[in-house]
C-alpha positions as CSV (number, residue, x, y, z in Angstrom):
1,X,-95.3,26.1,-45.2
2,X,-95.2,29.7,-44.0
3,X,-97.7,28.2,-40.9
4,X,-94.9,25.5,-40.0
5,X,-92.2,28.0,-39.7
6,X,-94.0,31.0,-37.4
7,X,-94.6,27.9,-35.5
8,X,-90.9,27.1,-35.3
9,X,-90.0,30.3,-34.8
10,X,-92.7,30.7,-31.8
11,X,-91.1,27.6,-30.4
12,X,-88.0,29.2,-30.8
13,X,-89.3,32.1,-29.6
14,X,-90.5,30.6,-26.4
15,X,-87.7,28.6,-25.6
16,X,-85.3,29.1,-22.4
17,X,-81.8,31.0,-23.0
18,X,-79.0,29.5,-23.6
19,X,-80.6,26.0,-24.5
20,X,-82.9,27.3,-27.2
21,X,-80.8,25.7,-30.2
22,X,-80.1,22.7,-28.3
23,X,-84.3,22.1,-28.2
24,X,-84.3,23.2,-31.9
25,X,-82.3,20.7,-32.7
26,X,-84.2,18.2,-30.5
27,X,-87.5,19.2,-32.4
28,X,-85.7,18.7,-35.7
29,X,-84.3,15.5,-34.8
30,X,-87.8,14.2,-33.9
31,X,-89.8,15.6,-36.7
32,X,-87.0,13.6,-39.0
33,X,-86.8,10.0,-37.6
34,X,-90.6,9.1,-39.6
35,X,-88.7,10.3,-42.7
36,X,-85.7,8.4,-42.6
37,X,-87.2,5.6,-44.8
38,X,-88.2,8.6,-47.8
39,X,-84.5,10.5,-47.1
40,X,-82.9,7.1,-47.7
41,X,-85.1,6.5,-51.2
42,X,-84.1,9.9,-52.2
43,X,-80.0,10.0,-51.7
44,X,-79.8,6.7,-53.1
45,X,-81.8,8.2,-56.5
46,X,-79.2,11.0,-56.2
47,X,-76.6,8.6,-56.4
48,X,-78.1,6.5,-59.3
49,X,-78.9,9.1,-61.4
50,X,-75.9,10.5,-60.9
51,X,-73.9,7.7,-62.0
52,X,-76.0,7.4,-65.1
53,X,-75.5,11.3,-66.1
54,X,-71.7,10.3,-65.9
55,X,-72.2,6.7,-67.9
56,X,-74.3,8.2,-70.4
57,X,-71.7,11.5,-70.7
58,X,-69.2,8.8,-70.9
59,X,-70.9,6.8,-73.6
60,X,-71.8,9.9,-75.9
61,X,-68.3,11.7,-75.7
62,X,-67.0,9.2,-77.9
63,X,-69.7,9.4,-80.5
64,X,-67.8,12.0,-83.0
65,X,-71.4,13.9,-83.8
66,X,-73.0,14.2,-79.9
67,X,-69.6,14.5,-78.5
């Protein structure tokens, strides 16, 4: 981890003024398109467990001991 970001920062480092976030951002944004498919899996087990937490909350609050 600590190797991948001196890199970064080296490219950053190196990188022309006045367009150096600009190619950040264009490294970022190609570094990310292979993980798309994992990012997607992750949110949408975010969102489900999410929605269980608050079913489950739901469900319990009524019970007069767990509540």
């Amino acid at each position: 981890m600590i190797e991948r970001m001196n890199e970064s920062w080296r490219l950053f480092a190196s990188g022309r003024a006045g367009i150096r976030f600009r190619e950040r951002y264009w490294l970022h944004q190609s570094r990310r398109k292979g993980r798309r498919v994992r990012f997607d899996l992750v949110w949408w087990s975010y969102v489900t467990g999410g929605f269980v937490l608050v079913a489950l909350s739901a469900l319990f609050g009524w019970l007069p001991v767990l509540g």
